[in-house]
PDB file of N, CA, C and O in Angstrom:
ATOM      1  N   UNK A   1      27.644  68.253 -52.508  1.00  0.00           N
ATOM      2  CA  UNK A   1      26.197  68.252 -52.594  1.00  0.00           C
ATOM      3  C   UNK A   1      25.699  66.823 -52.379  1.00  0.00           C
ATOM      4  O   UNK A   1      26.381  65.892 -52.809  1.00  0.00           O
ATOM      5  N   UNK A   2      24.978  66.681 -51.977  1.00  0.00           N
ATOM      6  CA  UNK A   2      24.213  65.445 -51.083  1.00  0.00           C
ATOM      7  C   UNK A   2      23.452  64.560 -52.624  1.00  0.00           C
ATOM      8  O   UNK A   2      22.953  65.261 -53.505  1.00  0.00           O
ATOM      9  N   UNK A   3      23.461  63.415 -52.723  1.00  0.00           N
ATOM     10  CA  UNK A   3      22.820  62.562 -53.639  1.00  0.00           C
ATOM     11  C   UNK A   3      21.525  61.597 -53.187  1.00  0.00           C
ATOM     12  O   UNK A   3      21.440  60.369 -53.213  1.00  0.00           O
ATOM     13  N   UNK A   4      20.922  62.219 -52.926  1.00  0.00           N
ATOM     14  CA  UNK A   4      19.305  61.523 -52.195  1.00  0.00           C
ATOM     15  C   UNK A   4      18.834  60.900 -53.549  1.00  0.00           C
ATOM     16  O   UNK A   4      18.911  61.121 -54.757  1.00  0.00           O
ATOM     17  N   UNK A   5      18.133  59.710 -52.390  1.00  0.00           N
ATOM     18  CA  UNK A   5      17.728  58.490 -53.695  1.00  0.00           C
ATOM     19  C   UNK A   5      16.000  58.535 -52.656  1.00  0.00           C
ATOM     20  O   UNK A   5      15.610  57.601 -51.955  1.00  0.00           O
ATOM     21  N   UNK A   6      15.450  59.523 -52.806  1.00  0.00           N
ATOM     22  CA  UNK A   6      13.537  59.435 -52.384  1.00  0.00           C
ATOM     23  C   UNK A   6      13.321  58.175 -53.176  1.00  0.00           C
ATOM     24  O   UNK A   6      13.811  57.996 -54.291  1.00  0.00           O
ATOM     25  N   UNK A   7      12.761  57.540 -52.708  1.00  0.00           N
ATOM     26  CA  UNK A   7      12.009  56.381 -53.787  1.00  0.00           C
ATOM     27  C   UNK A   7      10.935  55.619 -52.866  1.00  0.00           C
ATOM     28  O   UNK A   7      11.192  55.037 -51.812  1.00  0.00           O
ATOM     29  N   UNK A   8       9.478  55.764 -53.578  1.00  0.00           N
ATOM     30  CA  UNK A   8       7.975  55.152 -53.487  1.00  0.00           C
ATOM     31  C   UNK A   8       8.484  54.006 -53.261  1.00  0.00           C
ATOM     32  O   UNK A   8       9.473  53.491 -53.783  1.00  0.00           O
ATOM     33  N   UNK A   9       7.605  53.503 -52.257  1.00  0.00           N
ATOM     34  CA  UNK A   9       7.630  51.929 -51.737  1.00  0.00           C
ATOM     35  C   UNK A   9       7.195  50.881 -52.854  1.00  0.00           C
ATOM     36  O   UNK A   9       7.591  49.716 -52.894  1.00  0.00           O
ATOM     37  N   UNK A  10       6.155  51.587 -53.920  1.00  0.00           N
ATOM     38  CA  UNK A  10       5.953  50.875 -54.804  1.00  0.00           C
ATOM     39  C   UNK A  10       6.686  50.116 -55.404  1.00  0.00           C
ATOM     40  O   UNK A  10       6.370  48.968 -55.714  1.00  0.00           O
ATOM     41  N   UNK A  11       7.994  50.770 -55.702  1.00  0.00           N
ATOM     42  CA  UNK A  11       8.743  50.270 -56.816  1.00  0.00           C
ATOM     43  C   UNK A  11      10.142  49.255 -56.114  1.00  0.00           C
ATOM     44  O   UNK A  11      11.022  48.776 -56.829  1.00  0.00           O
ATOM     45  N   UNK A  12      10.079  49.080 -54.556  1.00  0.00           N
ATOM     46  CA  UNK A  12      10.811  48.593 -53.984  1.00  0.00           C
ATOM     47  C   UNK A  12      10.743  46.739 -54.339  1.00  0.00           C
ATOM     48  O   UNK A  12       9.984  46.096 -55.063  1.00  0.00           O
ATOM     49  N   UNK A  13      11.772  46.363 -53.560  1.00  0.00           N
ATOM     50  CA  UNK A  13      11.439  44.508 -53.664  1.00  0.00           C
ATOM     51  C   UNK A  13      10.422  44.114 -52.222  1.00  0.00           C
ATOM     52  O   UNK A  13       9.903  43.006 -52.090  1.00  0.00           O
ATOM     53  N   UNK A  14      10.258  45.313 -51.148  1.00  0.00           N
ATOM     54  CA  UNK A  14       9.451  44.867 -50.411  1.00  0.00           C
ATOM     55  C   UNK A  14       8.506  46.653 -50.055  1.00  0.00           C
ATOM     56  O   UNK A  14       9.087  47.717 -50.270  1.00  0.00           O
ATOM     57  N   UNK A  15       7.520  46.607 -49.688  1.00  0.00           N
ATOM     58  CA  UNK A  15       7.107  47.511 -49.101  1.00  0.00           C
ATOM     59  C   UNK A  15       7.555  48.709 -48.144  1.00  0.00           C
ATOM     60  O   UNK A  15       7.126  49.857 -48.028  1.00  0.00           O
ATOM     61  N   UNK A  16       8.443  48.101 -47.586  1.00  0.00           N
ATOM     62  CA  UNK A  16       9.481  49.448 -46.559  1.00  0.00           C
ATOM     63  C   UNK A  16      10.811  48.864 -46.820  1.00  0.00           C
ATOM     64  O   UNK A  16      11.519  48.064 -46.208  1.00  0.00           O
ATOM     65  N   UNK A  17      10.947  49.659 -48.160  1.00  0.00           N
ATOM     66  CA  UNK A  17      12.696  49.660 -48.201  1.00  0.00           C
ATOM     67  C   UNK A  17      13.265  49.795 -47.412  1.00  0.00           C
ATOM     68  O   UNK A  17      12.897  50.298 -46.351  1.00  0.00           O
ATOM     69  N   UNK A  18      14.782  49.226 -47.779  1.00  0.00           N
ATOM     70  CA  UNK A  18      15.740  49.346 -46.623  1.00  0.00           C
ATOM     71  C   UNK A  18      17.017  50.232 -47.241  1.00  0.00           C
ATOM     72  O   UNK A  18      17.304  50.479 -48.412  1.00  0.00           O
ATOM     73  N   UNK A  19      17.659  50.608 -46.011  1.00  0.00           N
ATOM     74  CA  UNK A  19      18.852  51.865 -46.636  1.00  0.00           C
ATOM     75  C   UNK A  19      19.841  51.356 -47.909  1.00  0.00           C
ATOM     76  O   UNK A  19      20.383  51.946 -48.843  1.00  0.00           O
ATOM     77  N   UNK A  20      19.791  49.908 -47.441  1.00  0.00           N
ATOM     78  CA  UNK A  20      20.469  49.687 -48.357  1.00  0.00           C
ATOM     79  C   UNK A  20      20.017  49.422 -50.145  1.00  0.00           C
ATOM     80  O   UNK A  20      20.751  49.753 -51.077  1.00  0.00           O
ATOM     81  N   UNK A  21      18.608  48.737 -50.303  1.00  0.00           N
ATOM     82  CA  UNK A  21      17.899  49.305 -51.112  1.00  0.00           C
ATOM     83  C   UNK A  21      17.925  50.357 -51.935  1.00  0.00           C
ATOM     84  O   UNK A  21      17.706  50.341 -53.146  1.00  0.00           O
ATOM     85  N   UNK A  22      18.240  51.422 -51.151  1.00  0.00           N
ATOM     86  CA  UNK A  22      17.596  52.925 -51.723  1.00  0.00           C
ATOM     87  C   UNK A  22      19.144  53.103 -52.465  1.00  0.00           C
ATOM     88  O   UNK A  22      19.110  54.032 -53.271  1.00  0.00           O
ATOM     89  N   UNK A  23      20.319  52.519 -52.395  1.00  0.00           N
ATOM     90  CA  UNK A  23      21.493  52.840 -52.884  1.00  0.00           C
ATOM     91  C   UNK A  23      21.851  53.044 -54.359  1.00  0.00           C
ATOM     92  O   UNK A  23      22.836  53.538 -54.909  1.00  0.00           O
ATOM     93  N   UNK A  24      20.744  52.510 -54.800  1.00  0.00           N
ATOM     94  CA  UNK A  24      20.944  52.163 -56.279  1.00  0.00           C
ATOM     95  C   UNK A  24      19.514  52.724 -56.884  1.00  0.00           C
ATOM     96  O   UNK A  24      19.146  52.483 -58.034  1.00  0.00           O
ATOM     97  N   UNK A  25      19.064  53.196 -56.310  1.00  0.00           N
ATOM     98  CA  UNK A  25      17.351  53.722 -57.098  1.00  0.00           C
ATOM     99  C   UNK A  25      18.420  55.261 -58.296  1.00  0.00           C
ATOM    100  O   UNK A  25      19.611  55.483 -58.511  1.00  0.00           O
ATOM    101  N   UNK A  26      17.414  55.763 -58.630  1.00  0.00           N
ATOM    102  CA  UNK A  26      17.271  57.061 -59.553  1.00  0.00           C
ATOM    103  C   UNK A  26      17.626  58.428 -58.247  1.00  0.00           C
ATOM    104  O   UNK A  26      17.271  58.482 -57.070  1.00  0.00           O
ATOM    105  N   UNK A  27      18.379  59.309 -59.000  1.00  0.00           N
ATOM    106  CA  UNK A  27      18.784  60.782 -57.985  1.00  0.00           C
ATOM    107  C   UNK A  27      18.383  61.555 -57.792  1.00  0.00           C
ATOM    108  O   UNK A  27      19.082  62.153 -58.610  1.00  0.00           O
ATOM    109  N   UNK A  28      17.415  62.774 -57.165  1.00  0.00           N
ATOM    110  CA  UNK A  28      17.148  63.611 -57.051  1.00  0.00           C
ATOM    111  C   UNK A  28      17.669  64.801 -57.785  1.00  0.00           C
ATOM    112  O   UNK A  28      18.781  64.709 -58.306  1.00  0.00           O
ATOM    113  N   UNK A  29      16.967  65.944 -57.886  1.00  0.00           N
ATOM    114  CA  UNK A  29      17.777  66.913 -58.396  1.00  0.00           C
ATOM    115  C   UNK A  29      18.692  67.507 -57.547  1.00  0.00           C
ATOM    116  O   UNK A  29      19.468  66.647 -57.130  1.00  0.00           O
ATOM    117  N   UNK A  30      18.876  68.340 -57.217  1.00  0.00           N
ATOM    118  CA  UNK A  30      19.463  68.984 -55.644  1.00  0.00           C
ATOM    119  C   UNK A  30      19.967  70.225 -56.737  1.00  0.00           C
ATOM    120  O   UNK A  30      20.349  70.169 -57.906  1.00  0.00           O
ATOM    121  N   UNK A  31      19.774  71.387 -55.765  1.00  0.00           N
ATOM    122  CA  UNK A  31      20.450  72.915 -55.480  1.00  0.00           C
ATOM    123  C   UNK A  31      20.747  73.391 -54.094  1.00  0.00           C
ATOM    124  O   UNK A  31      19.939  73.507 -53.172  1.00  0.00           O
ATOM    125  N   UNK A  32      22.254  73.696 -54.087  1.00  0.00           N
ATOM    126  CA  UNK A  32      22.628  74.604 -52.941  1.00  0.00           C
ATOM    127  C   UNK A  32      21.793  75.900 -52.330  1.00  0.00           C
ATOM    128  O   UNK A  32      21.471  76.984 -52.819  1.00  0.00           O
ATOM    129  N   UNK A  33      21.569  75.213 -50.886  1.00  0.00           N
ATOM    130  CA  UNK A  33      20.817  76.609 -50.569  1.00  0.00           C
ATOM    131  C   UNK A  33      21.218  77.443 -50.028  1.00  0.00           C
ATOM    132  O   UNK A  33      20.667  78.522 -49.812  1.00  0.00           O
ATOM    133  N   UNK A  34      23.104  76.806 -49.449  1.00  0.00           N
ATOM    134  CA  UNK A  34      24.161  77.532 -48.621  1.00  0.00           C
ATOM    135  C   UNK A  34      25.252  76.726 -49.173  1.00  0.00           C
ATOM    136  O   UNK A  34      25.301  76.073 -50.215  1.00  0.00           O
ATOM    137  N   UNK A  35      26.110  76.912 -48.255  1.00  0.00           N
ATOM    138  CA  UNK A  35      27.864  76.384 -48.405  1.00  0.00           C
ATOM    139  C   UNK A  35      27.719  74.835 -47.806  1.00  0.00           C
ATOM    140  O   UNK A  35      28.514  73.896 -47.820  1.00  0.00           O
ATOM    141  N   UNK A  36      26.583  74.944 -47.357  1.00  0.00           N
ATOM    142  CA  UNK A  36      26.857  73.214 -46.063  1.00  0.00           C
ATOM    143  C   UNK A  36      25.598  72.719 -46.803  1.00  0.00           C
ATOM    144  O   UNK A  36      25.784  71.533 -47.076  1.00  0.00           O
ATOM    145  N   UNK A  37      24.457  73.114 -47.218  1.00  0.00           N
ATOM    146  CA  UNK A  37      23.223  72.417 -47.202  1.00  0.00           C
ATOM    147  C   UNK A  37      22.574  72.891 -48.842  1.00  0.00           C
ATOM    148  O   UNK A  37      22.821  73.851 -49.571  1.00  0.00           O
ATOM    149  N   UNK A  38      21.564  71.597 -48.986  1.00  0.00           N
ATOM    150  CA  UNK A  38      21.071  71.451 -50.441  1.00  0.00           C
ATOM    151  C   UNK A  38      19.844  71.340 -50.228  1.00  0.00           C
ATOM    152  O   UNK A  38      19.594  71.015 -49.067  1.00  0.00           O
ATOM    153  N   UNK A  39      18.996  71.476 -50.868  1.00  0.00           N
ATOM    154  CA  UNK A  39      17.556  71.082 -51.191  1.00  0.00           C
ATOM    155  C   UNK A  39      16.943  70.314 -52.669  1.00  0.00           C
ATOM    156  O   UNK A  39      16.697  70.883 -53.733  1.00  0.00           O
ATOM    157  N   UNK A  40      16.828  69.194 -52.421  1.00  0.00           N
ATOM    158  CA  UNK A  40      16.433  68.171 -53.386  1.00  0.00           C
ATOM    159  C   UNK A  40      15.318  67.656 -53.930  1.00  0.00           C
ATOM    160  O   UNK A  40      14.782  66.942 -53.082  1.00  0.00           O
ATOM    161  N   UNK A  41      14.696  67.673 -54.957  1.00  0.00           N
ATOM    162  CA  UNK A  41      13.411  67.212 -55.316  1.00  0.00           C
ATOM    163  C   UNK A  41      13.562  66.060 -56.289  1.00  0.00           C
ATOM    164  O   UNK A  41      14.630  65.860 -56.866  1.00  0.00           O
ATOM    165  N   UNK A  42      12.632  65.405 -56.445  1.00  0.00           N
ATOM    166  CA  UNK A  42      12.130  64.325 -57.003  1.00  0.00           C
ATOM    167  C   UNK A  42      10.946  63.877 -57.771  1.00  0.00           C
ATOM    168  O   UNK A  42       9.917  63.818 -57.098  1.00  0.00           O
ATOM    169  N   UNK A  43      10.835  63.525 -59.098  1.00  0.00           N
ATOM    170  CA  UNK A  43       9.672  63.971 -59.609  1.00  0.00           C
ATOM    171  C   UNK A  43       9.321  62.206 -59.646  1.00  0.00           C
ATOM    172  O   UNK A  43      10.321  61.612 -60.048  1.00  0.00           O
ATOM    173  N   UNK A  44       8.341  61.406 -59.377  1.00  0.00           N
ATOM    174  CA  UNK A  44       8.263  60.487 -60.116  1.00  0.00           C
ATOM    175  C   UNK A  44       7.056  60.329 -61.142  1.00  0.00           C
ATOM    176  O   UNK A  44       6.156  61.165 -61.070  1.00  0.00           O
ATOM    177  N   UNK A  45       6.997  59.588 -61.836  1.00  0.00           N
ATOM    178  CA  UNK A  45       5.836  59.560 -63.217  1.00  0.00           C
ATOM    179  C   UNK A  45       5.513  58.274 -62.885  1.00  0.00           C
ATOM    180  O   UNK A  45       6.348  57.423 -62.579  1.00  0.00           O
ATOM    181  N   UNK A  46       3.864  58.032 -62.953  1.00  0.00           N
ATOM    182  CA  UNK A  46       3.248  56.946 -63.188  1.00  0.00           C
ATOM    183  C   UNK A  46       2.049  56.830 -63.914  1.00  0.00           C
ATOM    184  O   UNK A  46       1.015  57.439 -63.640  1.00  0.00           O
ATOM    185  N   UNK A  47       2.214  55.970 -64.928  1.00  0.00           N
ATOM    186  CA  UNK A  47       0.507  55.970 -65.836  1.00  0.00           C
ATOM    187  C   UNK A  47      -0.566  55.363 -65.337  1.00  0.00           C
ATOM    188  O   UNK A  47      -0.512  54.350 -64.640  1.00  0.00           O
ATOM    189  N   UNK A  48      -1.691  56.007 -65.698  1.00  0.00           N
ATOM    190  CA  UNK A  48      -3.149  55.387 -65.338  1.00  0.00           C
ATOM    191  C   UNK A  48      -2.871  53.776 -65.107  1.00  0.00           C
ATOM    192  O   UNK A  48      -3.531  53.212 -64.233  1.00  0.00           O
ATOM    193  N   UNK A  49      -2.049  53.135 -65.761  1.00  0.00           N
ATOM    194  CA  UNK A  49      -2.231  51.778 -65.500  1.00  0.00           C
ATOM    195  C   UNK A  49      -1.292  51.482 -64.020  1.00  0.00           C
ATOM    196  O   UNK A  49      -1.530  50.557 -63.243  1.00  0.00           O
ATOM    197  N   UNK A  50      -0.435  52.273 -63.894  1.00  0.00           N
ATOM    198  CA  UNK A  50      -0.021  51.773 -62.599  1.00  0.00           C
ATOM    199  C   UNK A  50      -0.644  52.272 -61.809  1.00  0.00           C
ATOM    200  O   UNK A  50      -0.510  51.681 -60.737  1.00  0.00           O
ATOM    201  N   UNK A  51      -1.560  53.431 -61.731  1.00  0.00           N
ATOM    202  CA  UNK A  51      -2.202  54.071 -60.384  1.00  0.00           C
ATOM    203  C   UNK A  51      -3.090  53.461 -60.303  1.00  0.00           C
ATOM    204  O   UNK A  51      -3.540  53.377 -59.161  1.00  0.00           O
ATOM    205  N   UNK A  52      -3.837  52.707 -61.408  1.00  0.00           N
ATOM    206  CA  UNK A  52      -4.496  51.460 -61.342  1.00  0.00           C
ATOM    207  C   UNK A  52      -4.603  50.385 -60.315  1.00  0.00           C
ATOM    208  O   UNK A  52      -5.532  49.908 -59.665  1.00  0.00           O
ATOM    209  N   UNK A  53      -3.281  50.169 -60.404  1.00  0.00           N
ATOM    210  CA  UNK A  53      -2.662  48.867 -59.925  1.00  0.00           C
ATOM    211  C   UNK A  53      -2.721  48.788 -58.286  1.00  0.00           C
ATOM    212  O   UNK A  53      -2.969  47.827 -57.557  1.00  0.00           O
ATOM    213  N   UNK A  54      -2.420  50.070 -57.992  1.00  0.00           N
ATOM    214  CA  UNK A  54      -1.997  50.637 -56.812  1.00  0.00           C
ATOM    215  C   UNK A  54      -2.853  50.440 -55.733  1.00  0.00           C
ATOM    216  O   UNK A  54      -4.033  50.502 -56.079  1.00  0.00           O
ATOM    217  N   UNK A  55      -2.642  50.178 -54.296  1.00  0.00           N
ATOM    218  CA  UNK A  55      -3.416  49.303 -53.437  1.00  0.00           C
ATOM    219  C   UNK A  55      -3.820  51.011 -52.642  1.00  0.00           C
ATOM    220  O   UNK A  55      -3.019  51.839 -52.209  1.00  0.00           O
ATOM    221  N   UNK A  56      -5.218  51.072 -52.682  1.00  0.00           N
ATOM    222  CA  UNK A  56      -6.094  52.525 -51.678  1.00  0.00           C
ATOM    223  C   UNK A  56      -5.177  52.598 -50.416  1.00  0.00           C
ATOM    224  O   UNK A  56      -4.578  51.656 -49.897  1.00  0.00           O
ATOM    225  N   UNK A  57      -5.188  53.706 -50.087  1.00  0.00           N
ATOM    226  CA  UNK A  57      -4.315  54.112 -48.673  1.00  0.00           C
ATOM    227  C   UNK A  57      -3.280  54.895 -48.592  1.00  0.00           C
ATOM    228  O   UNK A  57      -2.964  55.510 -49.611  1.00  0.00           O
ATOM    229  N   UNK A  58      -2.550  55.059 -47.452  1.00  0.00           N
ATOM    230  CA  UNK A  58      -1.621  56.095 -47.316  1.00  0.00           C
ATOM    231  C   UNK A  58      -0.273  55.112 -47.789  1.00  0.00           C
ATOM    232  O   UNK A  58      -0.174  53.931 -47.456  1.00  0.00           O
ATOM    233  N   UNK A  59       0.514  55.683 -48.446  1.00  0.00           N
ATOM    234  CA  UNK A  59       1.761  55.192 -48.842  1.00  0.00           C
ATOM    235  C   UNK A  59       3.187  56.349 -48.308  1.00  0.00           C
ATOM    236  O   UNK A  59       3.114  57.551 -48.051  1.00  0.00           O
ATOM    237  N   UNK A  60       4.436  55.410 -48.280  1.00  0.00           N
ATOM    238  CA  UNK A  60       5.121  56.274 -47.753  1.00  0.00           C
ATOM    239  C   UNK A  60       6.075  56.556 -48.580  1.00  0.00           C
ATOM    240  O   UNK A  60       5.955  55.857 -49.587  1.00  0.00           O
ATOM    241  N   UNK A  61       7.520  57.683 -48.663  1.00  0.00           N
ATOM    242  CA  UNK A  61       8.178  57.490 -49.493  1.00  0.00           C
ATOM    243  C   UNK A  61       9.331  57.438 -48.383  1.00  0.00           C
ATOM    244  O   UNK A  61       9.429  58.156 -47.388  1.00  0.00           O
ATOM    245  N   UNK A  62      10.164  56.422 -48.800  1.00  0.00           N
ATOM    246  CA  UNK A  62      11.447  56.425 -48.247  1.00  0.00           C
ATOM    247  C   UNK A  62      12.791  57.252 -49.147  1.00  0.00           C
ATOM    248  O   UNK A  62      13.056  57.418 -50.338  1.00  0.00           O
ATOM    249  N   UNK A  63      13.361  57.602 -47.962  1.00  0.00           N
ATOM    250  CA  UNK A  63      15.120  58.878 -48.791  1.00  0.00           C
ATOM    251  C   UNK A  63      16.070  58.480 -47.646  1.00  0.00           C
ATOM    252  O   UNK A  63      16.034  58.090 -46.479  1.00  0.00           O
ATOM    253  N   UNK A  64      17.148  58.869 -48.853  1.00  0.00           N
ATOM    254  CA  UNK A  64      18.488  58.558 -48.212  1.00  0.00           C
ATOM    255  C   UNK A  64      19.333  59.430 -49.039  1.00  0.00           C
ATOM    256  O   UNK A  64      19.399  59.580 -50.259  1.00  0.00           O
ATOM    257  N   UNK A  65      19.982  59.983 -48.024  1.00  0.00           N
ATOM    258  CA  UNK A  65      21.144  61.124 -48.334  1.00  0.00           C
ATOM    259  C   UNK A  65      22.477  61.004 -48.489  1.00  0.00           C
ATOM    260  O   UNK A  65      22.922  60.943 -47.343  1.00  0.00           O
ATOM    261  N   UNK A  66      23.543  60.923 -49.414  1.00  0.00           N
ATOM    262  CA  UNK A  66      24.699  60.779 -49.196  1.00  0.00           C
ATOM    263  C   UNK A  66      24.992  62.223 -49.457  1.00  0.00           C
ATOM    264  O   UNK A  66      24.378  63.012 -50.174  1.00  0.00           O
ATOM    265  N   UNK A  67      26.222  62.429 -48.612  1.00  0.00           N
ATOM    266  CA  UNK A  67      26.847  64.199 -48.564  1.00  0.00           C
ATOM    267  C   UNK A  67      28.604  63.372 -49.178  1.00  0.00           C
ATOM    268  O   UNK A  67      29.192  62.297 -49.056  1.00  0.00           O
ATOM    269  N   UNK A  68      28.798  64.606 -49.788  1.00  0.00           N
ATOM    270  CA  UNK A  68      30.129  64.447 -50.597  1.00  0.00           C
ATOM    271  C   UNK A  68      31.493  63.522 -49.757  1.00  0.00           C
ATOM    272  O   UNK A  68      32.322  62.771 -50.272  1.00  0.00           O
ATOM    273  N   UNK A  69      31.362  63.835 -48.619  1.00  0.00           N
ATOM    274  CA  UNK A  69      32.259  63.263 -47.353  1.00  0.00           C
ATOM    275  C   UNK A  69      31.228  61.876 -46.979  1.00  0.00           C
ATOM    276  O   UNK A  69      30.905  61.698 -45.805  1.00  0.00           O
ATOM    277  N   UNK A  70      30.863  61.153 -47.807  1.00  0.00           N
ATOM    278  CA  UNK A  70      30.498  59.702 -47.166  1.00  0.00           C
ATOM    279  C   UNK A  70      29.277  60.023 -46.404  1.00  0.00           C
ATOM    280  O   UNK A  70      28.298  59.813 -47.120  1.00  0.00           O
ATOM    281  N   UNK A  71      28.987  60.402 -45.363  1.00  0.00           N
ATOM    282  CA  UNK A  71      27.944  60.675 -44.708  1.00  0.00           C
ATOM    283  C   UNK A  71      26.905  60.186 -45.155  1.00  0.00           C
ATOM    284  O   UNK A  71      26.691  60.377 -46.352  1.00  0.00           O
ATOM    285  N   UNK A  72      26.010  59.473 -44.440  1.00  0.00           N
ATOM    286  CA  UNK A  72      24.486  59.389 -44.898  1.00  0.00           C
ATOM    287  C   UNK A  72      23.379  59.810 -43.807  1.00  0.00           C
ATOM    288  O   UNK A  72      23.660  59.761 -42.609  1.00  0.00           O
ATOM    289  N   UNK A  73      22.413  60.127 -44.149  1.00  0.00           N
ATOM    290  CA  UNK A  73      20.971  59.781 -43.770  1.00  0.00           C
ATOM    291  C   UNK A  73      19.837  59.068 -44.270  1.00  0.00           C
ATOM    292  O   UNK A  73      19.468  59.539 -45.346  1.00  0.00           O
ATOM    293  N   UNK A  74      19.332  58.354 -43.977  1.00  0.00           N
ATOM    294  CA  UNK A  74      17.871  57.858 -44.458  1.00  0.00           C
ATOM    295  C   UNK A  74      16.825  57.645 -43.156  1.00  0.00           C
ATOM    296  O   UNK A  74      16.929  57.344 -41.967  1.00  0.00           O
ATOM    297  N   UNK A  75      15.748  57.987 -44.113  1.00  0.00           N
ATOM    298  CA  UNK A  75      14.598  58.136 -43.479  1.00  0.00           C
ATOM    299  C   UNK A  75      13.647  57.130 -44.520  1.00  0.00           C
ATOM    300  O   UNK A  75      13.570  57.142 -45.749  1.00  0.00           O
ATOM    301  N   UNK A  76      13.020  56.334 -43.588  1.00  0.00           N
ATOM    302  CA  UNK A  76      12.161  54.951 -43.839  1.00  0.00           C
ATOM    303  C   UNK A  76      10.914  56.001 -44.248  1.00  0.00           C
ATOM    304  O   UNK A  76      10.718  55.890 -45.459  1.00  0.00           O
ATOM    305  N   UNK A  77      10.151  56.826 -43.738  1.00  0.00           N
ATOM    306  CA  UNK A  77       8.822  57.980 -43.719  1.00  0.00           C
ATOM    307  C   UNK A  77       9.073  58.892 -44.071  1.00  0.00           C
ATOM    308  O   UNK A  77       8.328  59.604 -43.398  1.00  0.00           O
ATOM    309  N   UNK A  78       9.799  59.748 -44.896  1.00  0.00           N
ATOM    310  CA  UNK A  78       9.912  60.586 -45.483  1.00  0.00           C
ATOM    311  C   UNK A  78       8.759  61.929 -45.662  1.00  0.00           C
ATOM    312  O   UNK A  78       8.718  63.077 -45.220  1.00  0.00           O
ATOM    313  N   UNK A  79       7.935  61.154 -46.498  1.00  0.00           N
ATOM    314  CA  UNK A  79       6.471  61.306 -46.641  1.00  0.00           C
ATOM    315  C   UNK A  79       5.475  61.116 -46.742  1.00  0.00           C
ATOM    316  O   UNK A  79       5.639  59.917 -46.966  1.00  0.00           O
ATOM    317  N   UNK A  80       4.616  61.213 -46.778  1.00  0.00           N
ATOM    318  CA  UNK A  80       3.204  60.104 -47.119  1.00  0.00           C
ATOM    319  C   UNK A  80       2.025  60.911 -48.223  1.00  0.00           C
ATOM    320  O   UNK A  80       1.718  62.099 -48.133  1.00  0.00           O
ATOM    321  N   UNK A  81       1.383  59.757 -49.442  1.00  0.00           N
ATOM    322  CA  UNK A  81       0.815  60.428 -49.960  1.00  0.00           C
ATOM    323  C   UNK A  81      -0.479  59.605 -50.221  1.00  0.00           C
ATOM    324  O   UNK A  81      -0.235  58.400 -50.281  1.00  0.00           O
ATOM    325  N   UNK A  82      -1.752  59.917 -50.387  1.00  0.00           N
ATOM    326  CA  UNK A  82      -2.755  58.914 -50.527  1.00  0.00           C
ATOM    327  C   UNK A  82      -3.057  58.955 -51.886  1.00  0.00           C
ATOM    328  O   UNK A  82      -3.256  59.881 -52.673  1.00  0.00           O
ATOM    329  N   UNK A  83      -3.044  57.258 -52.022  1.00  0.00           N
ATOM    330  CA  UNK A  83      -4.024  56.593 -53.306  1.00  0.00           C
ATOM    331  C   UNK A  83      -5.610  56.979 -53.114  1.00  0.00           C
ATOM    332  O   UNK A  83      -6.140  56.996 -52.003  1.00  0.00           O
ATOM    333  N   UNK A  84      -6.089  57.193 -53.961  1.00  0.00           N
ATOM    334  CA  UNK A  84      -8.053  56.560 -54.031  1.00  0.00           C
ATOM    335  C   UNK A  84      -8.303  55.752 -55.160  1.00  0.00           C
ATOM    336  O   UNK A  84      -7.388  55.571 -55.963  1.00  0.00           O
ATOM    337  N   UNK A  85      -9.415  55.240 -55.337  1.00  0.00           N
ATOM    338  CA  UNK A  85      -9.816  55.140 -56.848  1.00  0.00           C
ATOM    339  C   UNK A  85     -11.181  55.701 -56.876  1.00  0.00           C
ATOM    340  O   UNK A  85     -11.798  55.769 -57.939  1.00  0.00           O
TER     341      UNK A  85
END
């Protein structure tokens, strides 16, 4: 089963993490959806004071996949979600 590390640019040392970065963040959950493939979610929590903090605009989340055999993927855009105030 694959160990994806999704993680908000926020919490990075620069704005667009790098793969190597993402190696050491917090894990996703993951469930098998077959024999070869998983589906993984990620919850993150932030308080009024950090959404506060948080600069208006589209933000992205960067992920990276390790599969049991070494393998990786990462993706710099993952997703994107907007701030307001």
């Amino acid at each position: 089963m694959p160990r994806p590390g999704p993680h908000p640019a926020r919490a990075s040392s620069k704005l667009d993490p790098t793969e190597a970065e993402l190696r050491s963040v917090e894990s996703a959950e993951c469930r098998s959806t077959s024999g070869e493939t998983a589906r993984c979610t990620c919850t993150l929590k932030i308080t009024e004071r950090d959404a506060a903090g948080m600069d208006q605009g589209t933000w992205y989340v960067s992920a990276r996949a390790e599969a049991e055999d070494g393998d990786t993927v990462y993706v710099p855009r993952a997703a994107t979600f907007d701030v307001t105030h």
